[in-house]
C-alpha positions as CSV (number, residue, x, y, z in Angstrom):
1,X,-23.6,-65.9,-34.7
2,X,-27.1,-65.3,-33.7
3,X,-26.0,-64.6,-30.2
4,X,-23.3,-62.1,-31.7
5,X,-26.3,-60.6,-33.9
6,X,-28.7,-60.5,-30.5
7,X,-26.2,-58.5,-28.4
8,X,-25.2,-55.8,-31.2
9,X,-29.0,-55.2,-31.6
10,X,-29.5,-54.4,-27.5
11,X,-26.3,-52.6,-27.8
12,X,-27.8,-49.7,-30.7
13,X,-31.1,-49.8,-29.1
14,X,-29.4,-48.4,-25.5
15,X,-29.7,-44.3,-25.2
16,X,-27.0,-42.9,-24.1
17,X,-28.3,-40.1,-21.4
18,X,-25.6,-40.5,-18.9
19,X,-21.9,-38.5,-19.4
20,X,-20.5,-40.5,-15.8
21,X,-21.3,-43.5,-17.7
22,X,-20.4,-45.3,-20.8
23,X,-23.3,-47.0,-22.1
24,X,-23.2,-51.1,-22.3
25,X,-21.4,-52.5,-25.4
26,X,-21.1,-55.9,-26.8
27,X,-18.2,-57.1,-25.0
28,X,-19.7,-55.8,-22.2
29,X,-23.3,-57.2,-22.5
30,X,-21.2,-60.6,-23.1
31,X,-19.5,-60.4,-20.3
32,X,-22.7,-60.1,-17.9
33,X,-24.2,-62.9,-19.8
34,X,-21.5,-65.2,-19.0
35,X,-20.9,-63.9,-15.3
36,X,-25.2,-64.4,-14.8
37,X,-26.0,-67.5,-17.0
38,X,-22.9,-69.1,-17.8
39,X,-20.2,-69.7,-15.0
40,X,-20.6,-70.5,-11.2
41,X,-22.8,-67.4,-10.4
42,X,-21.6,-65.0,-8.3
43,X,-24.2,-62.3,-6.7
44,X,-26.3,-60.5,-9.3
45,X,-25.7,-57.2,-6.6
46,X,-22.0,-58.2,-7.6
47,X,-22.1,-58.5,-11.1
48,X,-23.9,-55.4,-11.6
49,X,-21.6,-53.6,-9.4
50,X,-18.8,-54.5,-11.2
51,X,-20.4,-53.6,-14.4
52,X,-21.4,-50.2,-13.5
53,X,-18.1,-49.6,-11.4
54,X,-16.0,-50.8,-15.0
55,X,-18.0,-48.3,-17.6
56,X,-17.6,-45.7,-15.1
57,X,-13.9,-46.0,-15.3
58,X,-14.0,-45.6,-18.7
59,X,-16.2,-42.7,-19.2
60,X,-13.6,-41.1,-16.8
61,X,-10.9,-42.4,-19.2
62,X,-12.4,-41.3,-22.4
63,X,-12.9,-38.2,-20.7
64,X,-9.3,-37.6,-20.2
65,X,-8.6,-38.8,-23.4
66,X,-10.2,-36.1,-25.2
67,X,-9.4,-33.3,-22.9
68,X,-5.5,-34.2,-23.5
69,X,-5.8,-34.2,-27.0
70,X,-8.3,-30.7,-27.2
71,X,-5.1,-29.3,-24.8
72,X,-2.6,-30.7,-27.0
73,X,-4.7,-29.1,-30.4
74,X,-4.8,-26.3,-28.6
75,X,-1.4,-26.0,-27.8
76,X,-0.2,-26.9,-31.1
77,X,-2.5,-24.0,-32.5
78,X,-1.2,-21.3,-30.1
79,X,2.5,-21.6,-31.6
């Protein structure tokens, strides 16, 4: 629980300046946690490539996410 409580606190305290990039969330802090401290460690250089490479994928999803729907509003207004 206290962990849980730790990683929701770094999680509101992050700005979020960058639109390429999604800023870190729980699951995600949790899951750089594990993959530095917890299991066999892999490269940090690795890790944190993975990391930034998997929030950029999802900005780029969100993104298309709300531009379909604003087209599909927008299309529903126009008839």
């Amino acid at each position: 629980m206290l962990a849980l409580a730790v990683l929701t606190i770094l999680t509101a305290q992050q700005p979020d300046a960058d639109p390429k990039i999604i800023a870190l969330t729980v699951a995600e802090i949790r899951r750089l946690l594990n993959a530095l401290v917890l299991t066999r460690p892999l490269p940090p250089e690795h890790t944190l490539h993975w990391s930034i490479w998997r929030r950029t994928s999802q900005a780029r999803a969100r993104r298309s996410h709300y531009q379909r729907r604003l087209s599909h509003q927008a299309s529903r207004r126009i008839k």
